[in-house]
DRENPA-3360 file (N, C-alpha, C; in nm, 2 decimals, always signed):
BEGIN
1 = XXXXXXXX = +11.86/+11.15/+8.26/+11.74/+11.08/+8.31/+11.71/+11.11/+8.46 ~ +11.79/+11.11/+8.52/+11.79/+11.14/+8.67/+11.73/+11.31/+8.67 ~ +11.79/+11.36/+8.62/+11.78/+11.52/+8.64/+11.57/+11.53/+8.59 ~ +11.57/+11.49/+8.51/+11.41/+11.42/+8.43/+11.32/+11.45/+8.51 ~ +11.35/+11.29/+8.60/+11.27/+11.24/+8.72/+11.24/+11.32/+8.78 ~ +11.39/+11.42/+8.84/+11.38/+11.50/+8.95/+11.28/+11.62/+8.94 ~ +11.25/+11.66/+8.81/+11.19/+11.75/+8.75/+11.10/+11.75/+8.76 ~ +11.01/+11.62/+8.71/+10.87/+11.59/+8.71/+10.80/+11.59/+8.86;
9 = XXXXXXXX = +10.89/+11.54/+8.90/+10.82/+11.47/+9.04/+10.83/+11.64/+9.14 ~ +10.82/+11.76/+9.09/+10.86/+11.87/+9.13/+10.71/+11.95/+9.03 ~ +10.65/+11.85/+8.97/+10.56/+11.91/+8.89/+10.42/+11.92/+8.93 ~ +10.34/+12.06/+8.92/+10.21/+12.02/+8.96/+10.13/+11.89/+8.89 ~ +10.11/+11.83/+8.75/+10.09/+11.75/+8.70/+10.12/+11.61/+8.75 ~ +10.25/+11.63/+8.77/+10.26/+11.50/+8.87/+10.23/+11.51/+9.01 ~ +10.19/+11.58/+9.11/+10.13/+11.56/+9.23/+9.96/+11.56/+9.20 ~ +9.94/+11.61/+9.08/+9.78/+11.61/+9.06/+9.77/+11.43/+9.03;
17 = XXXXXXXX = +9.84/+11.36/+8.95/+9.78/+11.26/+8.87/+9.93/+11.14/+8.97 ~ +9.95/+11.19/+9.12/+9.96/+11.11/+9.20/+9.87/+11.06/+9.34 ~ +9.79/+11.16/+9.31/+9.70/+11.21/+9.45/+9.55/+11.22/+9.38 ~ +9.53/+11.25/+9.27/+9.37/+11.24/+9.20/+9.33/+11.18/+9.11 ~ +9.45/+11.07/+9.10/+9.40/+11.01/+8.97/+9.46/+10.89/+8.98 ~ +9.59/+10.82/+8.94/+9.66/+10.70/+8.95/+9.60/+10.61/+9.05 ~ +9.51/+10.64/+9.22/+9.48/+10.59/+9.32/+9.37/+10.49/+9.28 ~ +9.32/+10.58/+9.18/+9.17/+10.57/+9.17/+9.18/+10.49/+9.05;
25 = XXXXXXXX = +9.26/+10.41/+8.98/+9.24/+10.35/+8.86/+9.26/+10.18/+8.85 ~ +9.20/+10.12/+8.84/+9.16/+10.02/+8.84/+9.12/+9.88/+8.72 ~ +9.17/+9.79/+8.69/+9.20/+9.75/+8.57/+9.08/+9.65/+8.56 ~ +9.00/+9.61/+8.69/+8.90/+9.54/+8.67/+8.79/+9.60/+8.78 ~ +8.63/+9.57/+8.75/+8.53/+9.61/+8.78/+8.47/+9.50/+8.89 ~ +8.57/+9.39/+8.91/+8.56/+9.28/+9.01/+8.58/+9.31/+9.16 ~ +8.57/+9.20/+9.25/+8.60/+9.24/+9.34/+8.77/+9.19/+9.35 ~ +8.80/+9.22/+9.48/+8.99/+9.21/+9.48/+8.95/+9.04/+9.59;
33 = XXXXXXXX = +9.05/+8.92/+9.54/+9.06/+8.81/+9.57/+9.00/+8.71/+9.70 ~ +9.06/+8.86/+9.81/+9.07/+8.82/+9.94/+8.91/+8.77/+9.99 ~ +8.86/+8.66/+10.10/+8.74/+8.62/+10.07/+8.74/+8.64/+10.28 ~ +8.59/+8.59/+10.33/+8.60/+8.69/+10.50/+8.67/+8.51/+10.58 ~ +8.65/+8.45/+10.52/+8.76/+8.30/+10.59/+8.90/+8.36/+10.66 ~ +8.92/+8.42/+10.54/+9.10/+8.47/+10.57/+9.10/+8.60/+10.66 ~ +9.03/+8.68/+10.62/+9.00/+8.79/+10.73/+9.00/+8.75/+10.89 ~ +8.93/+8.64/+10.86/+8.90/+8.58/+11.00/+9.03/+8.52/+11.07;
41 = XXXXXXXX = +9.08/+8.45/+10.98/+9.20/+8.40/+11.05/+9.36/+8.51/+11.06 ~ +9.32/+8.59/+10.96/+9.41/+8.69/+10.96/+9.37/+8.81/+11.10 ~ +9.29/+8.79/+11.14/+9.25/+8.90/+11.26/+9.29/+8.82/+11.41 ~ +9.24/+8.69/+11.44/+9.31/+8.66/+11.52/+9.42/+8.64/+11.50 ~ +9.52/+8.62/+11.41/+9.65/+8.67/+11.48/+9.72/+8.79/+11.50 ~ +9.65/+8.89/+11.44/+9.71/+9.01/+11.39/+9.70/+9.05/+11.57 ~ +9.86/+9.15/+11.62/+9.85/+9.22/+11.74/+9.93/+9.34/+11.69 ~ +9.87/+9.41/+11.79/+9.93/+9.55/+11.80/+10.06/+9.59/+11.78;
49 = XXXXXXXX = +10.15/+9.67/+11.71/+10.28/+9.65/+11.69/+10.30/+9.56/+11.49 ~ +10.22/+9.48/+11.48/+10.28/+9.41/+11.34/+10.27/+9.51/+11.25 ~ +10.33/+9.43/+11.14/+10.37/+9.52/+11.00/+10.26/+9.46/+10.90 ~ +10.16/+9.51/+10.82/+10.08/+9.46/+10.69/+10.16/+9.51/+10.59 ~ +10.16/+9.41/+10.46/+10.21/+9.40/+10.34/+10.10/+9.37/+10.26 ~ +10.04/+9.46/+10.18/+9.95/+9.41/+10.07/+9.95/+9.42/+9.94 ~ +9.89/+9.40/+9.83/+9.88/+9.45/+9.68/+9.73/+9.39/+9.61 ~ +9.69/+9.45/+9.60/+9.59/+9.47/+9.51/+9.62/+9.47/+9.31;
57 = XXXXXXXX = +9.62/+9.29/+9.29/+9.72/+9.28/+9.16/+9.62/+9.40/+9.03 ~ +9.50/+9.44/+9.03/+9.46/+9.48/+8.94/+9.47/+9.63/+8.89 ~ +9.51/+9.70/+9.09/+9.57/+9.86/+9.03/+9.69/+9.89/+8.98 ~ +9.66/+10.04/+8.93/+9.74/+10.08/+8.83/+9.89/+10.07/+8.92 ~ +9.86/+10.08/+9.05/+10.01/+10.10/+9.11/+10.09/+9.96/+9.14 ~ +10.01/+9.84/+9.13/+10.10/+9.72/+9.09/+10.19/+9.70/+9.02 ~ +10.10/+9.80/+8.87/+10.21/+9.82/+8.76/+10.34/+9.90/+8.75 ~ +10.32/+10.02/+8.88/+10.38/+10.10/+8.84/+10.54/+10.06/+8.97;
65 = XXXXXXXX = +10.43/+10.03/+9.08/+10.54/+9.96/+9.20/+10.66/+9.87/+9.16 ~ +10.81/+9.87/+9.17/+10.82/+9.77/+9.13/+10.83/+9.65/+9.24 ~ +10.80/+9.53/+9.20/+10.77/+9.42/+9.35/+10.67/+9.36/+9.37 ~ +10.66/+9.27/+9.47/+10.55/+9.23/+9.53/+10.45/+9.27/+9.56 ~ +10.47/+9.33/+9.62/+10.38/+9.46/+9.76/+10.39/+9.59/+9.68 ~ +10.29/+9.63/+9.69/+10.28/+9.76/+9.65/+10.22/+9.88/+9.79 ~ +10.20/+9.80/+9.91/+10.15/+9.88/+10.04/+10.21/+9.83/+10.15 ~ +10.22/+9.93/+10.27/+10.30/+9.85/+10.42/+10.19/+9.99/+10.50;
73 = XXXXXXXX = +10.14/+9.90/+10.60/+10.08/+10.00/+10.70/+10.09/+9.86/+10.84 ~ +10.07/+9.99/+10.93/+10.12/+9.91/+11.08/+10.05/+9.93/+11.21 ~ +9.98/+9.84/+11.29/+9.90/+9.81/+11.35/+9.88/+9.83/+11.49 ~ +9.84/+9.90/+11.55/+9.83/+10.01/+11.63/+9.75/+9.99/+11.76 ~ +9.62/+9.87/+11.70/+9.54/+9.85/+11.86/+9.41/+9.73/+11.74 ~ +9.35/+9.68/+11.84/+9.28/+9.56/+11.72/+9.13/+9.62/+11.89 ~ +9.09/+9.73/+11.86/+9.00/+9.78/+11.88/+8.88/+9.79/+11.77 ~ +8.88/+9.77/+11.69/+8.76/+9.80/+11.58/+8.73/+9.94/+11.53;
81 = XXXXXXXX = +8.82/+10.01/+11.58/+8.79/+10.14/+11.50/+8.90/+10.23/+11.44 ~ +8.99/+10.21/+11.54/+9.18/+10.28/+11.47/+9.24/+10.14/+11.50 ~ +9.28/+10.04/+11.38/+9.34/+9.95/+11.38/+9.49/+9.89/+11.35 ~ +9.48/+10.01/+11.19/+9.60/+10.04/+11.13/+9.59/+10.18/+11.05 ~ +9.75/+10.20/+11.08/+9.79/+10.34/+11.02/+9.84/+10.33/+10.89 ~ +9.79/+10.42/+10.80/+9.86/+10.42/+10.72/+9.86/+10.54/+10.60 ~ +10.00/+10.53/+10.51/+10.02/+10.65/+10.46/+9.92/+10.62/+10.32 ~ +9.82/+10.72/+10.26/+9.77/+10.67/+10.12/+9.78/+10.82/+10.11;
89 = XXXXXXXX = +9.72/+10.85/+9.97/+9.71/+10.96/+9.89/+9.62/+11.05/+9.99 ~ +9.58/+11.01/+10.06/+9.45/+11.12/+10.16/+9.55/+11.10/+10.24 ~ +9.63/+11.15/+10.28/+9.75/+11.14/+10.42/+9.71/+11.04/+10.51 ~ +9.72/+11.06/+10.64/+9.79/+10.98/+10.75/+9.63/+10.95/+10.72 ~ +9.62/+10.78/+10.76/+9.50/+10.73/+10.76/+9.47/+10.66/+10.87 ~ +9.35/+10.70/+10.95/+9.32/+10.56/+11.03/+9.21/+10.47/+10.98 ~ +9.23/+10.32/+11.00/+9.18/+10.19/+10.90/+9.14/+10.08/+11.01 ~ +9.09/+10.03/+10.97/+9.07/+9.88/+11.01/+9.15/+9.77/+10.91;
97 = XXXXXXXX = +9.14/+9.66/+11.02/+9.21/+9.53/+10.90/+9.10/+9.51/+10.78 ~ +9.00/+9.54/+10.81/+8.91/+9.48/+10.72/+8.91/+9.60/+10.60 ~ +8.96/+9.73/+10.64/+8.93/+9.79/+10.53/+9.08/+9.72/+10.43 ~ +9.18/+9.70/+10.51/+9.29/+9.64/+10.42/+9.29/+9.55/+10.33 ~ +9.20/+9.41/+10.37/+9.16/+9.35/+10.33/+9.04/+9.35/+10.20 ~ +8.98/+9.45/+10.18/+8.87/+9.49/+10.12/+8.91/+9.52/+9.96 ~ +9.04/+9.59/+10.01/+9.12/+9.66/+9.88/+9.23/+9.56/+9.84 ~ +9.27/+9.45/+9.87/+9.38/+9.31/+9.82/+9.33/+9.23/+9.79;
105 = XXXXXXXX = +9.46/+9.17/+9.69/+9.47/+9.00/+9.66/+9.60/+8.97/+9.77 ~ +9.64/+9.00/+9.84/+9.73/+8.95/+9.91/+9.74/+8.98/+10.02 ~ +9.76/+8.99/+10.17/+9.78/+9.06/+10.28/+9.92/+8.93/+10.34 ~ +10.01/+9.03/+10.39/+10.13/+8.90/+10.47/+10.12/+9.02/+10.60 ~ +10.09/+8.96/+10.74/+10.13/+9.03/+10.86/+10.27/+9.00/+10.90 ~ +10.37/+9.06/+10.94/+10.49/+9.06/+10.97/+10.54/+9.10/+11.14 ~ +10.61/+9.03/+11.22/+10.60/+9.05/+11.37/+10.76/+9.06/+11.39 ~ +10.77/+9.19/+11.46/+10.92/+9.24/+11.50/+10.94/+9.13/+11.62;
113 = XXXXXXXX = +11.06/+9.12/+11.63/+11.14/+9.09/+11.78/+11.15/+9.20/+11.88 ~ +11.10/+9.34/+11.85/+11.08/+9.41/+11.99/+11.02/+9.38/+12.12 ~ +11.08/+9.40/+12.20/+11.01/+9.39/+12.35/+10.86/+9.48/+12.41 ~ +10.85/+9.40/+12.46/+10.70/+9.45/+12.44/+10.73/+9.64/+12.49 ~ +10.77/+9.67/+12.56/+10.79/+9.81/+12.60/+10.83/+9.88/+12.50 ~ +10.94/+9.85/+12.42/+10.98/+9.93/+12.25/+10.86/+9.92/+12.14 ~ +10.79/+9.81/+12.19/+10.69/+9.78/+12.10/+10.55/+9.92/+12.16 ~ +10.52/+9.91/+12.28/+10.42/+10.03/+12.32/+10.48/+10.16/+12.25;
121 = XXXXXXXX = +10.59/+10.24/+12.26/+10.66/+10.32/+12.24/+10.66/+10.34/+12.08 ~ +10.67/+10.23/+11.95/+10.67/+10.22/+11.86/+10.51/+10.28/+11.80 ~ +10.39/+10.21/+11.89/+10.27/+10.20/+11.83/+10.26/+10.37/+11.88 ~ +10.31/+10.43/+11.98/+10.29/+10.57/+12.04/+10.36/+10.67/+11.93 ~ +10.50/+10.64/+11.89/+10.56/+10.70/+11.80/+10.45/+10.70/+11.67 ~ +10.41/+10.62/+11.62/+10.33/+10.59/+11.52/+10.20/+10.72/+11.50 ~ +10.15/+10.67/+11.64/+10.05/+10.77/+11.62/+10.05/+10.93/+11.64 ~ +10.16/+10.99/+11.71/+10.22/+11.09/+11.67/+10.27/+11.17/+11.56;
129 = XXXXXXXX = +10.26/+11.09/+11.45/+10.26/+11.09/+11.31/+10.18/+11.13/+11.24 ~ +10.01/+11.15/+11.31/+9.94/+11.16/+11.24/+9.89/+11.28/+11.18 ~ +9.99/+11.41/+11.21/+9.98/+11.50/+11.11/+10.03/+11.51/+11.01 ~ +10.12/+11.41/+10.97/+10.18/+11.39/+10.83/+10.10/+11.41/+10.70 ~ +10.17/+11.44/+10.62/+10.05/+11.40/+10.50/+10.13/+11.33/+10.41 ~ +10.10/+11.30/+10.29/+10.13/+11.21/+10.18/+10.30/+11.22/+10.14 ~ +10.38/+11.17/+10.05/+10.54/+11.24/+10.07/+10.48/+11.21/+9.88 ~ +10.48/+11.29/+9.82/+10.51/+11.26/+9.65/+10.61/+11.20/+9.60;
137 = XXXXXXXX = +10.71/+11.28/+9.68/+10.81/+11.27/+9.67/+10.95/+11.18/+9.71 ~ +10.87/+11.08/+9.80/+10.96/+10.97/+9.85/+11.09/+11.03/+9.90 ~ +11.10/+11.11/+9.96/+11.23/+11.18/+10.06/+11.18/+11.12/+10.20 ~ +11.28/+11.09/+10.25/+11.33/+11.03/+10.40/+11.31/+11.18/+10.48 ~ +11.21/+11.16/+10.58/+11.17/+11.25/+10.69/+11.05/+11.25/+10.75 ~ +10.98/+11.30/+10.87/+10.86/+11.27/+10.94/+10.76/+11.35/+10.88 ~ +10.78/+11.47/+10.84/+10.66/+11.59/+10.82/+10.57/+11.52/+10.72 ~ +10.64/+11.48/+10.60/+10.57/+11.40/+10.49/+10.65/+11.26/+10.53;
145 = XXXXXXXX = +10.55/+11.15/+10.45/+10.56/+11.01/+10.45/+10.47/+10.96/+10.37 ~ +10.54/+10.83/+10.32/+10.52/+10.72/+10.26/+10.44/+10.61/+10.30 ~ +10.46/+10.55/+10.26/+10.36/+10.39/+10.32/+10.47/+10.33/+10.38 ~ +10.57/+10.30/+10.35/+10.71/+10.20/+10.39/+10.74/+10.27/+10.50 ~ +10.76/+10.39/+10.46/+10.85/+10.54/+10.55/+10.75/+10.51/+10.66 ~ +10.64/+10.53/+10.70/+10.55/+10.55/+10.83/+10.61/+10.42/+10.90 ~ +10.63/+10.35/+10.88/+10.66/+10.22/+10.95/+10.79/+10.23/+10.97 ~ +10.90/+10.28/+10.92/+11.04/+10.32/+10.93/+11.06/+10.41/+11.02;
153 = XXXXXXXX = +11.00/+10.50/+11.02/+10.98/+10.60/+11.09/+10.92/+10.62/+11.25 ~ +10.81/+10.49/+11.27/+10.79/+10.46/+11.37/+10.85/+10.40/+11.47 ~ +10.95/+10.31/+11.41/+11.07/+10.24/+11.45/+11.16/+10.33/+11.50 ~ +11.17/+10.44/+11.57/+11.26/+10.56/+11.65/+11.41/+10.50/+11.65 ~ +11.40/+10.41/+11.67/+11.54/+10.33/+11.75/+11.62/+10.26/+11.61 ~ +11.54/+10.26/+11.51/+11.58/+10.20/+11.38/+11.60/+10.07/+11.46 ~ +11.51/+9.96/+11.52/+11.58/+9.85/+11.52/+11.57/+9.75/+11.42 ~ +11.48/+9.81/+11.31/+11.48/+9.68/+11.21/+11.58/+9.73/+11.01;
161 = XXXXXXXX = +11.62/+9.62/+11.05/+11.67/+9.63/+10.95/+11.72/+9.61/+10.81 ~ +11.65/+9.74/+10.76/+11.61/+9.76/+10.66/+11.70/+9.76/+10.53 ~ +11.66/+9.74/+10.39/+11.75/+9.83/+10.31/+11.70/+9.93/+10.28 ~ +11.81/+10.07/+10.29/+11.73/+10.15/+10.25/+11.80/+10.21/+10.06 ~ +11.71/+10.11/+9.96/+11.80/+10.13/+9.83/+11.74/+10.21/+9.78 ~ +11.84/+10.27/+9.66/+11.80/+10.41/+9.59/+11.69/+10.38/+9.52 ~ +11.60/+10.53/+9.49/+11.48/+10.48/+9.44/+11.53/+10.55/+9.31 ~ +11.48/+10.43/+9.19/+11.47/+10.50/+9.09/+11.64/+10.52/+9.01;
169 = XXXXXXXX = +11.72/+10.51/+9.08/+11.85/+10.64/+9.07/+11.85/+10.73/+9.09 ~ +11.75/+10.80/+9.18/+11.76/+10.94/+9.20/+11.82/+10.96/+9.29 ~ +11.92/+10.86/+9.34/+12.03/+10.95/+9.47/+12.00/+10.94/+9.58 ~ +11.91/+10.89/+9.60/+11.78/+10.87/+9.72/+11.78/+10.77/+9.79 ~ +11.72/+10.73/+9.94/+11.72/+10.63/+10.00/+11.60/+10.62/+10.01 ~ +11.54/+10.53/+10.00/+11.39/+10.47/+9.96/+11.32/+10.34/+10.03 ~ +11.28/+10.34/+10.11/+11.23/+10.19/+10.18/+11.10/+10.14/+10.10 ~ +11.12/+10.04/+10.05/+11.00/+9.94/+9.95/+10.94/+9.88/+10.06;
177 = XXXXXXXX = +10.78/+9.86/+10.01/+10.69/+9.72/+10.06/+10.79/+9.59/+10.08 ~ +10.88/+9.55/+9.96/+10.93/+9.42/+9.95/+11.08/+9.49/+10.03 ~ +11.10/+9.62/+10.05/+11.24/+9.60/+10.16/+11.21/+9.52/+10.30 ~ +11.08/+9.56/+10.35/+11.02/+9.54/+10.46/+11.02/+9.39/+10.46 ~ +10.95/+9.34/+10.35/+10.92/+9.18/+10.36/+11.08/+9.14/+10.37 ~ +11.18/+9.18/+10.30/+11.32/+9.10/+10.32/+11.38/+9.15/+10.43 ~ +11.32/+9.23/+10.55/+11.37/+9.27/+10.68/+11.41/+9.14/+10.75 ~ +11.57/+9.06/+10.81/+11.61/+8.96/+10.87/+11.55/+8.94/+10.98;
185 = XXXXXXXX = +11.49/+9.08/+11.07/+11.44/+9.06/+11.18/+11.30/+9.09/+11.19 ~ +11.27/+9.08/+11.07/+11.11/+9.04/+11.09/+11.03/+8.90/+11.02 ~ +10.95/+8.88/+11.07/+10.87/+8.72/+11.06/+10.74/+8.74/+11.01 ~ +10.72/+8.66/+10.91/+10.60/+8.61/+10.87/+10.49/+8.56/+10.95 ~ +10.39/+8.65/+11.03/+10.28/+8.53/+11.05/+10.16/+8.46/+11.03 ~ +10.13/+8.59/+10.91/+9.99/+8.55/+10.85/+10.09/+8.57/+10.73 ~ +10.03/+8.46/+10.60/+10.00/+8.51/+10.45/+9.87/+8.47/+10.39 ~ +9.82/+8.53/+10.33/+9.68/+8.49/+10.25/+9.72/+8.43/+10.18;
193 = XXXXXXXX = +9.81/+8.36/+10.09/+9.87/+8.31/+10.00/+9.89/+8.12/+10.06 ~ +9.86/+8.13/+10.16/+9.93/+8.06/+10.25/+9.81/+7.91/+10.26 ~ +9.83/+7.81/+10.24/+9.71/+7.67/+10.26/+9.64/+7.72/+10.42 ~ +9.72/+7.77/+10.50/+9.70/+7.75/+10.65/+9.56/+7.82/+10.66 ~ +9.59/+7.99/+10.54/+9.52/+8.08/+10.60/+9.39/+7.99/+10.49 ~ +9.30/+7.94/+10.46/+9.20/+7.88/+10.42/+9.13/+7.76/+10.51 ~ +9.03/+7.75/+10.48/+8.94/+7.64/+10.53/+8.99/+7.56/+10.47 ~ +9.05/+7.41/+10.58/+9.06/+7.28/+10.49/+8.95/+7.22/+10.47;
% end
């Protein structure tokens, strides 16, 4: 089975129908949950330096993810125009929160214990990144990246601590959306899920 995996994921067929197709599939013609209330209160807190966790329960990659979270991108400047970075099938992306929100039923912002100076250095690391392109292949390194990995990666100093568990069984160390959320030294401070983040 392993040997399988390793095969496919080495296939033009699978980088075509991971990058032109799978992204783009969609189980409902609705809109995705999140409503601009929570935007609202999810933007004043959001600062430069945090971690987003989202999922969008209707795409195909909810199904395919396994977990909570099916996305992790990380936040860079709350300028209105490069907000948050992140890895999707079009490589290194620059986003707004609101485009994050646009595409979920869920968004959780997550806030390290870095000092504010590791923290500048992290968001700089970050965007030095931005020649990356997409990783298909979920291998640990900077050239290519992941959604999880960009945020891993930015972390130079590794101070958060992560699991990094095998993906799949393929022998591989793999950082998940939901590794991130079970990180000890990171903190919840927005969830959309959450009574707070709504109008009482």
């Amino acid at each position: 089975m392993k040997f399988i995996l390793n095969y496919l994921m080495k296939t033009k067929s699978y980088k075509y129908l991971l990058i032109k197709v799978i992204p783009y599939i969609r189980f409902s013609m609705y809109y995705t949950k999140l409503k601009g209330h929570q935007y609202h209160v999810a933007y004043n807190v959001l600062e430069a330096g945090d971690i987003l966790l989202s999922v969008d329960d209707k795409k195909l990659t909810s199904f395919i993810i396994k977990g909570v979270f099916t996305h992790a991108s990380f936040c860079v400047s709350k300028d209105g125009i490069f907000e948050i970075a992140e890895m999707t099938h079009t490589n290194y992306t620059k986003s707004c929160l609101f485009d994050i929100f646009k595409e979920a039923d869920r968004v959780v912002i997550m806030r390290s214990d870095w000092d504010v100076e590791y923290k500048r250095r992290v968001i700089d690391r970050c965007r030095t990144l931005e020649r990356a392109t997409y990783d298909i292949r979920f291998d640990l390194g900077v050239e290519q990246l992941y959604c999880s990995e960009l945020v891993y990666q930015s972390d130079f100093m590794k101070h958060l601590k992560l699991d990094l568990s095998d993906l799949a069984g393929l022998g591989r160390q793999y950082i998940s959306p939901d590794g991130i959320y079970d990180c000890e030294n990171l903190k919840v401070v927005y969830d959309s899920n959450d009574t707070l983040a709504v109008p009482i």
